[in-house]
C-alpha positions in Angstrom: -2.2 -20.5 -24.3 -5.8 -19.1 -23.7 -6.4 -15.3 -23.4 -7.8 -16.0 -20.3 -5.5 -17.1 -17.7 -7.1 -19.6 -15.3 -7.4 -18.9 -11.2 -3.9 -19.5 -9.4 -4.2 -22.4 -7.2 -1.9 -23.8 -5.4 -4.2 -27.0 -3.9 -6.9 -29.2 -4.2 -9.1 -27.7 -2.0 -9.9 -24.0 -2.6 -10.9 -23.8 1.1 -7.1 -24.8 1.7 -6.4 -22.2 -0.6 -8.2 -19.1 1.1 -6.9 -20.7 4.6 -3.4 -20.1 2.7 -4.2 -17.1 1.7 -5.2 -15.7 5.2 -2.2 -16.5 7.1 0.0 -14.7 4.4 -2.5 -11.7 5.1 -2.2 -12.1 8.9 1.5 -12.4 8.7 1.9 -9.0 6.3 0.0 -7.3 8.7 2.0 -8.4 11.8 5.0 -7.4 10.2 4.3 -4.3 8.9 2.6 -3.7 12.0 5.4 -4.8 14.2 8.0 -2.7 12.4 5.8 0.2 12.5 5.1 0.3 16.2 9.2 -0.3 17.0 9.8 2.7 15.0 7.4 4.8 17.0 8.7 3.6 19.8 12.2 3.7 19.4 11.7 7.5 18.1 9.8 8.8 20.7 12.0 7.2 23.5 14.8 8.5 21.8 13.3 12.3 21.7 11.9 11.9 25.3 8.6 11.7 24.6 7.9 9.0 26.2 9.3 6.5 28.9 9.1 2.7 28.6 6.7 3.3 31.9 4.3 5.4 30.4 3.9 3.1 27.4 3.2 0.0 29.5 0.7 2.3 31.8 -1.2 3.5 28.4 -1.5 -0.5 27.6 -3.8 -1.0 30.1 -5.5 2.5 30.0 -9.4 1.6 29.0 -10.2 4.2 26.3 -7.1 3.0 24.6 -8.3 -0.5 24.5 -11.4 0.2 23.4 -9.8 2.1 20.1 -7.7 -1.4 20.3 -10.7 -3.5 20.0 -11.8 -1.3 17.3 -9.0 -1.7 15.5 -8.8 -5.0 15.7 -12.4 -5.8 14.6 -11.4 -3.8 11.2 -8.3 -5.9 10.6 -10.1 -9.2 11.5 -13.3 -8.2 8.8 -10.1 -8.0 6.3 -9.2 -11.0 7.0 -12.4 -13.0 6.5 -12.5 -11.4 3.5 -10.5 -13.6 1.6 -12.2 -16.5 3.4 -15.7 -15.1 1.8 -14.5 -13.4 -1.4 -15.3 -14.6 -4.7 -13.8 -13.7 -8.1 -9.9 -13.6 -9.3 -7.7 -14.1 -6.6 -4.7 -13.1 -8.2 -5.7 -9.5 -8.0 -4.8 -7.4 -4.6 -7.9 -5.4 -4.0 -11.0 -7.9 -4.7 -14.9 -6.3 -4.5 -15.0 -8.1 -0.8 -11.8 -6.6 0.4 -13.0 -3.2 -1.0 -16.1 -3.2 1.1 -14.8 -4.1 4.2 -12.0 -1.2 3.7 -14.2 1.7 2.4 -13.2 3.0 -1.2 -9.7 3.9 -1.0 -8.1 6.3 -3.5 -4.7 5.3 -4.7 -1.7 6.8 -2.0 -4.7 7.2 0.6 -3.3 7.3 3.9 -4.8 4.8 7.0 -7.0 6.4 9.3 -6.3 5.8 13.7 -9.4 3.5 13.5 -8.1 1.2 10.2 -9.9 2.5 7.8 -8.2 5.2 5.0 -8.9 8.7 3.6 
């Protein structure tokens, strides 16, 4: 066996591959994401923060949206990422990815709009 270990790929097509690799993205991010928001929810309805009403009112509220959109531009640049990156794919923070996310330390923690400090 060679010191260097060649790409991982798991078809013909790289493009297939980076088409692969975006959906697993996408689906780690709605899961975490999910899970995350049900927590919040749950514990703040539990505490009486919050009321299932106010929650749907806040979903339509325009400022909120707008940090929505923002939010969502940030995780969709992530995304293409991996359709644009180049280099060893079998590493989880490529040059590409790194740009698009800012330099984040090791343990940083996610900012409102995406990003982290």
């Amino acid at each position: 066996m060679s010191g260097d270990l060649d790409e991982l790929t798991f078809f013909e097509d790289p493009d297939v591959d980076r088409l692969a690799a975006l959906v697993f993205e996408l689906a780690a991010q709605l899961h975490i994401e999910r899970q995350r928001r049900m927590a919040l929810e749950a514990a703040l309805l539990a505490d009486g923060k919050v009321t299932r009403e106010s929650i749907d009112a806040l979903a339509d509220d325009p400022g909120f949206l707008a940090d929505v959109r923002t939010a969502l531009d940030a995780s969709q640049a992530r995304m293409f990422a991996i359709l644009t990156e180049r280099g060893d794919r079998r590493t989880p923070l490529r040059g590409e990815s790194r740009s698009v996310r800012g330099a984040v330390p090791a343990g940083g923690q996610a900012t409102a709009t995406g990003g982290r400090t």
